[in-house]
Phi, psi and omega in degrees: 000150210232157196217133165235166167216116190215131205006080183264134102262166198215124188236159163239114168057225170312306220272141191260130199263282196256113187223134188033048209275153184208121194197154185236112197236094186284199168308089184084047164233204179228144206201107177240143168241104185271126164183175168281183188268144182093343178333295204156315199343267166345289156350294192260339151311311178316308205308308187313331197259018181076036213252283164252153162229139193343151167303291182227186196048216158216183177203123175235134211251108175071034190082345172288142154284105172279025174255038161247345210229103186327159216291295171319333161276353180288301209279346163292339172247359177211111152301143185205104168263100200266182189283099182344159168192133153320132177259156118288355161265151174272067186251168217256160185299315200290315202299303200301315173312292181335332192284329174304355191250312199291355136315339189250357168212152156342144158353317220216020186243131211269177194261130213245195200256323174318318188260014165241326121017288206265317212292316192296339180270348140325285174312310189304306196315327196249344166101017189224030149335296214274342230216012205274319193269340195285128176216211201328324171290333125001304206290150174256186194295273197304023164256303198285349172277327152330299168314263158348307213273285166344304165281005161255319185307304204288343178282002184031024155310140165248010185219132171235127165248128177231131186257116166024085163284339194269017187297121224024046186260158168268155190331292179317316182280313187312298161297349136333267190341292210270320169318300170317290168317325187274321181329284201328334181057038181243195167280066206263123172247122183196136169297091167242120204280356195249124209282291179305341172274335185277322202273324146331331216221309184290163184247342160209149166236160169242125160255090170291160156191126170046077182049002188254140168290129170254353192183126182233101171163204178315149165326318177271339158283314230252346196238053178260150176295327178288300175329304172316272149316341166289314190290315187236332193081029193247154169273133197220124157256125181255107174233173165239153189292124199305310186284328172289346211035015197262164179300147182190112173240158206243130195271171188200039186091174205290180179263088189334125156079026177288140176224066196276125195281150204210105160239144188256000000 
């Protein structure tokens, strides 16, 4: 399933968030959106998932407007593994994945052996079968990600968002998480703050600064050193890796005369 975004802005009061933004998330690839904090990312990611809605433009799932097409049928096709947040329910690993179902059924319609099927088989996919009963508050962060990623598997989505999965992960989890997510083979959009992890794994960045796209295309296109410093304000060597052949960059301090502008 293919994803567009086509000159979407999004403003709070005056100040303009997301401006004229335009992006292509094809079929089965990985789509990462790359900036400093305050950008946008987030932002345009709300937009995508129905959080917020546009100013101008559209957002489209296969060519559908999803504000044409009801909101259960958007979660039947797009998935959102979001920025954690503290519950006040005490829920068990399997009922969060379980959660991953309510698209697909009625108000008042109970949970069938099919959808305890799909959730155990979820579960299996991320490696947190064994965790089922344990719960959710339990978890250490790359377990509760894991997780999350599982009730997007288990929603059988075919567009996945993801807002900084690798976010306060230890090393070790962060490339789980994105091995996993590459795994998955769907249509994946996700919001990354770690530049070597965006040049590994994606297949286009988007580089925001202050709600505007600045730089579109390849790991290699969009992660040139003058780009790096006009955008963060940093000094950057862009080598490729002997063994990986991947893009791997080495930070080397602040930018003379840096003004890198941050709207949030």
């Amino acid at each position: 399933m293919r994803l567009d975004v086509d000159g979407v802005s999004w403003s709070v009061g005056a100040q303009r968030i997301v401006d004229d933004i335009h992006l292509r998330a094809r079929s089965g690839e990985f789509t990462g959106l790359i900036g400093p904090n305050g950008s946008g990312k987030s932002s345009l990611l709300r937009l995508i998932y129905r959080i917020y809605k546009p100013d101008t433009g559209a957002i489209r799932l296969d060519e559908r407007d999803i504000w044409m097409i009801s909101s259960k049928e958007v979660a039947r096709n797009a998935a959102v593994v979001a920025q954690e947040r503290a519950s006040d329910f005490d829920f068990t690993v399997s009922e969060i994945v379980m959660m991953g179902r309510s698209p697909h059924k009625g108000l008042f319609h109970s949970d069938t052996t099919e959808d305890d099927l799909i959730v155990c088989d979820a579960l299996a996919s991320v490696g947190m079968l064994s965790f089922s009963q344990r719960s959710f508050h339990t978890l250490s962060g790359g377990e509760k990600q894991r997780v999350l990623i599982a009730r997007a598997v288990a929603q059988r989505a075919k567009v996945l968002i993801l807002d900084e999965p690798t976010n306060h992960l230890d090393i070790r989890y962060q490339f789980e998480i994105m091995d996993l997510v590459q795994s998955l083979g769907v249509t994946t959009v996700a919001a990354l703050h770690d530049l070597n992890l965006a040049a590994t794994y994606c297949d286009q960045l988007y580089l925001i600064q202050a709600g505007h796209i600045v730089a579109a295309g390849s790991p290699t296109d969009v992660l040139t050193s003058k780009q790096i410093e006009s955008v963060y304000g940093v000094r950057a060597e862009v080598i490729t890796h002997a063994s990986t052949g991947r893009l791997y960059i080495l930070f080397s301090g602040m930018a003379l005369n840096s003004t890198t502008d941050q709207n949030s």
